[in-house]
N, C-alpha and C positions, 0 to 999 in steps of 0.2 A: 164114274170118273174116279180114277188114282189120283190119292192125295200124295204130293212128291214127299217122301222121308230124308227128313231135315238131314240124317248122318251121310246119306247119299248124297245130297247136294254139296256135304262138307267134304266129301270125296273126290269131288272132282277141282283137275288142276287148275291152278289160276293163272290168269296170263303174267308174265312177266313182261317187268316194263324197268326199263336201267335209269337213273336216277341223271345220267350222262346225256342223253335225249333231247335232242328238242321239242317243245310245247308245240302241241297242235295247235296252232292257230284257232282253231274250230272249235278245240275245247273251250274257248272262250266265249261269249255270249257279248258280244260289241253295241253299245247301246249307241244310237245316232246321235249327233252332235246335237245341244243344245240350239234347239231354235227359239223364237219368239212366241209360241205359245206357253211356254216357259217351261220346259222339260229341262234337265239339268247333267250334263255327262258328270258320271261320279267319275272317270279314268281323265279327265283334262287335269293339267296343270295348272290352270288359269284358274285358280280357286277362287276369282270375282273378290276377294277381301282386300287385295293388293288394290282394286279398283280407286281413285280419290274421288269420293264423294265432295262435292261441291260445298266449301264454308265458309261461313263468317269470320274473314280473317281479323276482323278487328274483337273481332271474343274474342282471342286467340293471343291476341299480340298482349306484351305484357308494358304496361307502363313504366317506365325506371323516371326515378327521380333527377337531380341535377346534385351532384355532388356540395353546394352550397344548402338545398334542403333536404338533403339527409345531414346534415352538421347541424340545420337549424332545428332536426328531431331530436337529435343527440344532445344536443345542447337544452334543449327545454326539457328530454328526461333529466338530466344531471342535476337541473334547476332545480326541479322536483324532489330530486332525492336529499338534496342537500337546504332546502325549507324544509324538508321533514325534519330530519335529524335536528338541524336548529332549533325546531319546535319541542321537540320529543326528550331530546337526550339532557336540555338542561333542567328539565323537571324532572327526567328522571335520578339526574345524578342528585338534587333536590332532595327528594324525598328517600335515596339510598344514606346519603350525607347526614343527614342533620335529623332529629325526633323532632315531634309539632312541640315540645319545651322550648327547644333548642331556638326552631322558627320564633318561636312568640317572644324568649328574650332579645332574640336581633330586631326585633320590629319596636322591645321595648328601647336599646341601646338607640335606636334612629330618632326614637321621639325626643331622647335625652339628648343627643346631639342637634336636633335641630329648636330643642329651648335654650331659655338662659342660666337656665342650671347646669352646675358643676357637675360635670361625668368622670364618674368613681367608679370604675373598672377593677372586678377582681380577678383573680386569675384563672378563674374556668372564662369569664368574660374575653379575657384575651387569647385564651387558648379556641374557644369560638369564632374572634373574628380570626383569627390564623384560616381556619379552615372554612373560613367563609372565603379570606382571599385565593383560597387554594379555590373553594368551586368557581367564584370567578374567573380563574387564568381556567381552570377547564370549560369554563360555558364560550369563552371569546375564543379557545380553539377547534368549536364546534365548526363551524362554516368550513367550505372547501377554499382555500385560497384560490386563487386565480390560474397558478402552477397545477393547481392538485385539479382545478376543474379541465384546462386542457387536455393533462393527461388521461383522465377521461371520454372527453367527446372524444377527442380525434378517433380512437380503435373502436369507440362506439359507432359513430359515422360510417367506419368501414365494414362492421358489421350490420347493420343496416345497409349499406349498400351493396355487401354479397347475395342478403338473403333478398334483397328487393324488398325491406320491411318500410312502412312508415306508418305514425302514429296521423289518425283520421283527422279532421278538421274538431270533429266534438269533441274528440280526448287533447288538443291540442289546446281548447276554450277552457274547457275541462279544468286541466293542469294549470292554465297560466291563470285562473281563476284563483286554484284553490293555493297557488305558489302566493299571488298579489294578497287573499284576503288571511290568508292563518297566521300570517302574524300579527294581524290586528288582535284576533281572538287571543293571541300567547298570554298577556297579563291578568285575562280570568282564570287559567290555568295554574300559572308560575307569580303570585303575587309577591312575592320573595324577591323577583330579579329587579321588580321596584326598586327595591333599596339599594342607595347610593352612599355606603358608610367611607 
C-alpha cells in the first residue's frame, strides 16, 4: 500500500465556500431539549439563573427604625462625645496650663483662704489666680450647649437614617453607663477642679 505524499495532497484544490452563504443547518449538531433526567441544552436561552429560587423574605427585609429612634441614637452618641470631652479636655488644659509648683501653690492659696489668716498675695500669686480664672472660663465652655448639641443630632439622626445605622441595645447600655458614671471618677483625675477660690 501507497503511503499518500503529503505535497500532493497540498496540491489538490480546496472547495470554496463564500463567506455570503447560508449555514447548513446540518452542520450543526442540535442537542435535545433538556429533559428531566437532567441533560442540559447549552443553545437555550433560558439559562435557569433568571429562575426565583424560593426565600425567606424576612432575611431579606431590612428593619428601619422610626425617625424618633434614630434621634434617640444620635442623641445619646452626642451625649457621649460631649461627657468625654468634659472629662478629658479640663485636665487636659490642667496640666498644659499650670506646672505641679504652680498646682501645689493654688491648693496652698485655698487653704489660706479658707483659715483665719491674713492672705498676702504676691504678684506671681496674682498673676496665677488670673490664669486660673482664665482655665476656669475654659473648663465651663467645655460642654456642648443645648444649640451646639441640636445642631448635631439633627444631621446626625439623618445620617443614621440614610445608612439604616443604629447603635445595638449593649452599646446603648454601654454609653449611657459610661456617660452616667465618669463623672463621678472626674475628681480622681482633675483634683484642681475642687478648688473654689
Amino acid at each position: 500500500m501507497k503511503t499518500p505524499d503529503l505535497i500532493d495532497i497540498l496540491k489538490e484544490p480546496t472547495e470554496k465556500k463564500s463567506i455570503f452563504t447560508e449555514p447548513d443547518p446540518d452542520d450543526f449538531i442540535q442537542p435535545e431539549e433538556s429533559d428531566e433526567s437532567g441533560s442540559f441544552d447549552f443553545f437555550s436561552t433560558d439559562s435557569g439563573a433568571d429562575e426565583e429560587e424560593p426565600t425567606d423574605n424576612k432575611s431579606e427585609e431590612k428593619t428601619f427604625l422610626s425617625d424618633d429612634e434614630y434621634r434617640d441614637n444620635a442623641t445619646m452618641v452626642v451625649g457621649t462625645i460631649d461627657a468625654l470631652q468634659t472629662l478629658s479636655l479640663p485636665f487636659l488644659y490642667q496640666r498644659s496650663m499650670f506646672t505641679r509648683d504652680e498646682r501645689l501653690r493654688l491648693k496652698e492659696i485655698k487653704k489660706m483662704q479658707q483659715s483665719d489668716e491674713e492672705l498676702i498675695l504676691t504678684e506671681d500669686d496674682q498673676v496665677l489666680l488670673d490664669k486660673y480664672d482664665t482655665f476656669l472660663q475654659l473648663k465651663d465652655s467645655v460642654p456642648f450647649t443645648d444649640m451646639e448639641s441640636k445642631m448635631l443630632i439633627d444631621p446626625l439622626a439623618k445620617i443614621f437614617k440614610k445608612y439604616n445605622m443604629s447603635l445595638g441595645p449593649e452599646i446603648m447600655l454601654f454609653t449611657a453607663l459610661a456617660t452616667v458614671s465618669m463623672p463621678r471618677f472626674l475628681p480622681l483625675f482633675t483634683p484642681l477642679e475642687r478648688m473654689e477660690l
